[in-house]
TORPA-4810 file (N, C-alpha, C, O; in nm, 3 decimals):
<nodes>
NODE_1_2.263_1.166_-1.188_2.157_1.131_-1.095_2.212_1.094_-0.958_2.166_1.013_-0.878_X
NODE_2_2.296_1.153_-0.951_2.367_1.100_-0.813_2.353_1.144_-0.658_2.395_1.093_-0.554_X
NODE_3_2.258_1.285_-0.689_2.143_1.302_-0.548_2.024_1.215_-0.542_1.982_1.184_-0.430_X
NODE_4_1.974_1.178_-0.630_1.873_1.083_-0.681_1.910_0.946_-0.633_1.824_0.866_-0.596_X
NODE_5_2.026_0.921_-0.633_2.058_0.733_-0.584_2.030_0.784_-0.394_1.917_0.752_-0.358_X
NODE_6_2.084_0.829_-0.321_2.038_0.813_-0.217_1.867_0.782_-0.172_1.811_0.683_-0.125_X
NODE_7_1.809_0.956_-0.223_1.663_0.917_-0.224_1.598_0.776_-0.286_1.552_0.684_-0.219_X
NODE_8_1.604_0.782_-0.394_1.542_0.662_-0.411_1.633_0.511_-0.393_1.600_0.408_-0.452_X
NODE_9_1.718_0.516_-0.327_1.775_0.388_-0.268_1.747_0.379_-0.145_1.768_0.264_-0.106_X
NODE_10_1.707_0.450_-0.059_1.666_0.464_0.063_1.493_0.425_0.074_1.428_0.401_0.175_X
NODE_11_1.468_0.427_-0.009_1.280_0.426_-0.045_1.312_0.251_-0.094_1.235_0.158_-0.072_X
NODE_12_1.417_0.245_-0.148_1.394_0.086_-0.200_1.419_0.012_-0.118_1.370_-0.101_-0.128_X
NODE_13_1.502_0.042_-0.005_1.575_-0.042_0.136_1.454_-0.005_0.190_1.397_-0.114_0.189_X
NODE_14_1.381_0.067_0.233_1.259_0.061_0.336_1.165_-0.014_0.259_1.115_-0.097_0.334_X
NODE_15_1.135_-0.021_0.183_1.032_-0.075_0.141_1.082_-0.282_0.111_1.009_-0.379_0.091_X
NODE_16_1.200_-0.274_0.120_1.245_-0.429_0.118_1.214_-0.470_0.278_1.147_-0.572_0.296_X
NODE_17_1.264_-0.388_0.406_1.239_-0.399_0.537_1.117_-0.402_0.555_1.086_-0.499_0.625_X
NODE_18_0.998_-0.315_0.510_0.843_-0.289_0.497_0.815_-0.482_0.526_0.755_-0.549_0.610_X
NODE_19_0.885_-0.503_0.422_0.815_-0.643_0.325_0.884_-0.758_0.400_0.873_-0.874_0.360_X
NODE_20_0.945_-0.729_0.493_1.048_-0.873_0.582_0.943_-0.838_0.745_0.914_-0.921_0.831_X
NODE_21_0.914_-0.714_0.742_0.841_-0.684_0.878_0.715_-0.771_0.846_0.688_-0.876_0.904_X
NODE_22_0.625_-0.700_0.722_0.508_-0.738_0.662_0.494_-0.956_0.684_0.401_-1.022_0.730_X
NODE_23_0.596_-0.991_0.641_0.565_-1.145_0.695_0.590_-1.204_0.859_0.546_-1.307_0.911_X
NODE_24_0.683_-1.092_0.921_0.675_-1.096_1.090_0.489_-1.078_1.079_0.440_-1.153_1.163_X
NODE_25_0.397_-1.013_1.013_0.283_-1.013_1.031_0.219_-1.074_1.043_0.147_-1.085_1.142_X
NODE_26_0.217_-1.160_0.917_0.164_-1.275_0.875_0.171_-1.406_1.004_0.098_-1.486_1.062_X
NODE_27_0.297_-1.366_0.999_0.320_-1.531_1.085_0.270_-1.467_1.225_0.208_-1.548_1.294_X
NODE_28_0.282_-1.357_1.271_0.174_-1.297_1.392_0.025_-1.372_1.383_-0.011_-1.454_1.468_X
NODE_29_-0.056_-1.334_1.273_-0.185_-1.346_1.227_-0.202_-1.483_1.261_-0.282_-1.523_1.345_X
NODE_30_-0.132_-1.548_1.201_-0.137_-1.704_1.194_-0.170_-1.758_1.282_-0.267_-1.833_1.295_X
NODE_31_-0.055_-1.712_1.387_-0.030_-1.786_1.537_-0.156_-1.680_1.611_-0.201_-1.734_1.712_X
NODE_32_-0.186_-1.616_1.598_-0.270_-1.565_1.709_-0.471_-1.649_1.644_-0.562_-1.688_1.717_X
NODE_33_-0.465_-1.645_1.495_-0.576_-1.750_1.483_-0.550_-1.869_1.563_-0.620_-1.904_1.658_X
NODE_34_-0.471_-1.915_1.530_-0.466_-2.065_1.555_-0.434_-2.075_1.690_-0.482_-2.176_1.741_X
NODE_35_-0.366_-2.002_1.771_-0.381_-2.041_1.942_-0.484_-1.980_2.015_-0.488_-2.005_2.135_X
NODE_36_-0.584_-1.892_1.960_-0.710_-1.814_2.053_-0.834_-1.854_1.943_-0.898_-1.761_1.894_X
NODE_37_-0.857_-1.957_1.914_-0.960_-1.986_1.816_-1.118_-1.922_1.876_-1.221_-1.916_1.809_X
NODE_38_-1.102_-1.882_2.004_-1.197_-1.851_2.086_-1.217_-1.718_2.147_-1.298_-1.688_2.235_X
NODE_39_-1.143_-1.653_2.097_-1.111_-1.489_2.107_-1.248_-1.429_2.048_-1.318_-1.447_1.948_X
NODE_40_-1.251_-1.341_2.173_-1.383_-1.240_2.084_-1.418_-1.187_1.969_-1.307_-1.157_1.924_X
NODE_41_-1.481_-1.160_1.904_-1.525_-1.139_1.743_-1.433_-1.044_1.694_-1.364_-1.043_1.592_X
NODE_42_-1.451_-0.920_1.836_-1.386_-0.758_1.791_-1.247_-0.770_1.768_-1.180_-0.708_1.686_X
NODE_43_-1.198_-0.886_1.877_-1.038_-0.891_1.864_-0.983_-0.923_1.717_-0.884_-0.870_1.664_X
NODE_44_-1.085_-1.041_1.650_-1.041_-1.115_1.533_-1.089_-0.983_1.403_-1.020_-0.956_1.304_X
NODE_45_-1.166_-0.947_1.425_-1.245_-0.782_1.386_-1.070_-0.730_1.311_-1.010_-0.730_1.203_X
NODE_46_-1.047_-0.680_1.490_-0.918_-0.618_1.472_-0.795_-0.656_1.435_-0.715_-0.568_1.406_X
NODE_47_-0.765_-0.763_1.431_-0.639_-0.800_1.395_-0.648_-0.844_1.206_-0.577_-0.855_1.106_X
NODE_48_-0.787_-0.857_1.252_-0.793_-0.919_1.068_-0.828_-0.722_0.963_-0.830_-0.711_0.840_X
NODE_49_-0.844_-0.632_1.040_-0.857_-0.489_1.003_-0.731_-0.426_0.986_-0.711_-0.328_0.915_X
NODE_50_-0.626_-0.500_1.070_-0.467_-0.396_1.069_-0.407_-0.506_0.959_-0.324_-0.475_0.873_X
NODE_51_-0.450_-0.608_0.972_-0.357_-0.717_0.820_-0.389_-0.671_0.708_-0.311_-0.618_0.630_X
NODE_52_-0.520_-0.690_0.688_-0.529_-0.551_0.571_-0.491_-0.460_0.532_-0.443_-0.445_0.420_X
NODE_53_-0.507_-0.360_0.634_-0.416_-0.280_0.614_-0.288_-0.246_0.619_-0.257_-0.142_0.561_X
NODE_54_-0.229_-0.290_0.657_-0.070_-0.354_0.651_-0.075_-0.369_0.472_-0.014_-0.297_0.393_X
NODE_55_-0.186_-0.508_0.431_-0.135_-0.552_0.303_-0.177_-0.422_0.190_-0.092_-0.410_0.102_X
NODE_56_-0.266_-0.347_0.183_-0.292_-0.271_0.111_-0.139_-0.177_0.130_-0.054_-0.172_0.041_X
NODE_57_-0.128_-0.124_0.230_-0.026_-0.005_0.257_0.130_-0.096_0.131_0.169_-0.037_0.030_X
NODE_58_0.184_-0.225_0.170_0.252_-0.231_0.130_0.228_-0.277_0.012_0.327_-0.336_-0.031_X
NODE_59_0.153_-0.277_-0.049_0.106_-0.284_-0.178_0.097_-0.128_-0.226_0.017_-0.147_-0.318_X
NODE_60_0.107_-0.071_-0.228_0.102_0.024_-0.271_0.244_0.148_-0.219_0.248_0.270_-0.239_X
NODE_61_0.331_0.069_-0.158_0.454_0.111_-0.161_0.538_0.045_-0.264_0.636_0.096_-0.319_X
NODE_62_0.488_-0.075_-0.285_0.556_-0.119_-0.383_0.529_-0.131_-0.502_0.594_-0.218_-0.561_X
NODE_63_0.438_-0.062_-0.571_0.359_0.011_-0.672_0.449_0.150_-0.733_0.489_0.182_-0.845_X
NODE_64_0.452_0.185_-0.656_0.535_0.365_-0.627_0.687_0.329_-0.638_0.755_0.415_-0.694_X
NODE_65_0.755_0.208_-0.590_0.872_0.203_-0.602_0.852_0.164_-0.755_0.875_0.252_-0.838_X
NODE_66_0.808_0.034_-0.801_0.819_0.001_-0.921_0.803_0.120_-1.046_0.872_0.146_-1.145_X
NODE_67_0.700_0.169_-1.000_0.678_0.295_-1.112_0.796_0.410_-1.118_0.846_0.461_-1.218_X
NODE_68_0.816_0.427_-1.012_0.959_0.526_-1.070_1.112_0.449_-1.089_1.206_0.503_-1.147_X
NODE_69_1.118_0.302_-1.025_1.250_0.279_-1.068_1.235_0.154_-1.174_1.338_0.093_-1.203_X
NODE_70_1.164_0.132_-1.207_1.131_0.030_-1.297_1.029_0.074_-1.455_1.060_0.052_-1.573_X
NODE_71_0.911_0.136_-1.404_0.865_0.182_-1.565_0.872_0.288_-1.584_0.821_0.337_-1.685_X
NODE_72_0.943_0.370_-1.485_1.038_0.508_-1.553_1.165_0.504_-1.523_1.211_0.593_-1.451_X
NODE_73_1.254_0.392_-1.577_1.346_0.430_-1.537_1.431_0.490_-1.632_1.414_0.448_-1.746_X
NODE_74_1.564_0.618_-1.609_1.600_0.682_-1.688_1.522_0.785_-1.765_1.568_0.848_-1.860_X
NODE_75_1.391_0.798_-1.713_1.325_0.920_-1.782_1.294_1.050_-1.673_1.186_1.081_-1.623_X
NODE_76_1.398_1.101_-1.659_1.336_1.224_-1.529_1.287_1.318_-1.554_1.316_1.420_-1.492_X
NODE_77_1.218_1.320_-1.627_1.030_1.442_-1.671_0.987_1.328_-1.548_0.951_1.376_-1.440_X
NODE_78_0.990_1.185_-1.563_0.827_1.145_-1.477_0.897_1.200_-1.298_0.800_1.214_-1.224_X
NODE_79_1.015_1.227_-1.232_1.047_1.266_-1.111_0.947_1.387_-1.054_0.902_1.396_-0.940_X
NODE_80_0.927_1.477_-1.163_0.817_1.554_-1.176_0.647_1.550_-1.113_0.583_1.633_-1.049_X
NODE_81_0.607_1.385_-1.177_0.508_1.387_-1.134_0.455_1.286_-0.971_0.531_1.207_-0.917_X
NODE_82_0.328_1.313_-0.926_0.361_1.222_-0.780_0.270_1.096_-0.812_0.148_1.113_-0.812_X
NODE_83_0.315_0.984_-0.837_0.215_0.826_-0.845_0.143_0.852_-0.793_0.171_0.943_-0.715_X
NODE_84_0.012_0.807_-0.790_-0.124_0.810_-0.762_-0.095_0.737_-0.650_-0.139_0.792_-0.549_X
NODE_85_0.003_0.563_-0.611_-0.014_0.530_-0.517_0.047_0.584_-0.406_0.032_0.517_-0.304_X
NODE_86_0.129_0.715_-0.394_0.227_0.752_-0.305_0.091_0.892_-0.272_0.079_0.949_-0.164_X
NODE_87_0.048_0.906_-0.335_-0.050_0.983_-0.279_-0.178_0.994_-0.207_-0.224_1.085_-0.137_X
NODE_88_-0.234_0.852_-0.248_-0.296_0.749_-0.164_-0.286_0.751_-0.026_-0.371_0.763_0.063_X
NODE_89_-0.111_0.729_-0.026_-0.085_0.667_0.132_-0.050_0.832_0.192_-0.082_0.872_0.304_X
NODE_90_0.009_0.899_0.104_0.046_1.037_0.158_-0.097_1.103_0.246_-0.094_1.162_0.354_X
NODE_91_-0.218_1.069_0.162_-0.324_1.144_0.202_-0.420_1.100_0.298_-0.503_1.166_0.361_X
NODE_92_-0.383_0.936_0.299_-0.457_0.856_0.426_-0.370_0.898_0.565_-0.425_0.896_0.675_X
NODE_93_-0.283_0.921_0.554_-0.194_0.931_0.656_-0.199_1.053_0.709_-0.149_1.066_0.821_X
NODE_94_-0.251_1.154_0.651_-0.294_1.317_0.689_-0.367_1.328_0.735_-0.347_1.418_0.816_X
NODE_95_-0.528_1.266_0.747_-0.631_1.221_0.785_-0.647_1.196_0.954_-0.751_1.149_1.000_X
</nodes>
C-alpha cells in the first residue's frame, strides 16, 4: 500500500489543518459576536451561515477520513467505493 500512504496521508494532514483553521473560526465568531453586538441582522445572518457551513463541511471530512482509515482499514475492495460523505462535499462544490 505504499502509493496509498501518500494519498491518504495527505487527506489526513489536511483535514488535521481543516480542524486547527476550523477553531481560528470559532474564536473569529466569538469575537465578532461579542464586540459588534449591534451589527446588522444580515451581517450576523452571514457570519452565523459560513460557521455552519464551515462546521458541516468539516464534519463530513472527517467522516470520509474515518471511514476509509479507520472502519476500513486494511480492506482495499472498500478503496473501490466513494463515501457518501466525500460525495456530498464533491457535489456541493460542483454546484
Amino acid at each position: 500500500m505504499g502509493e496509498l500512504d501518500a494519498t491518504y496521508g495527505a487527506v489526513l494532514v489536511g483535514v488535521f489543518v481543516s480542524a486547527v483553521l476550523y477553531g481560528v473560526t470559532n474564536v473569529q465568531v466569538y469575537v465578532f459576536f461579542r464586540e459588534y453586538p449591534r451589527d446588522v441582522i444580515w451581517n450576523k445572518f452571514a457570519v452565523l451561515w459560513l460557521w455552519f457551513l464551515d462546521t458541516v463541511h468539516l464534519g463530513l471530512c472527517f467522516h470520509m477520513v474515518y471511514w476509509y482509515l479507520i472502519t476500513n482499514y486494511a480492506n482495499p475492495t472498500q478503496l473501490l467505493i466513494v463515501v457518501w460523505s466525500f460525495q456530498v462535499c464533491y457535489s456541493s462544490s460542483r454546484t
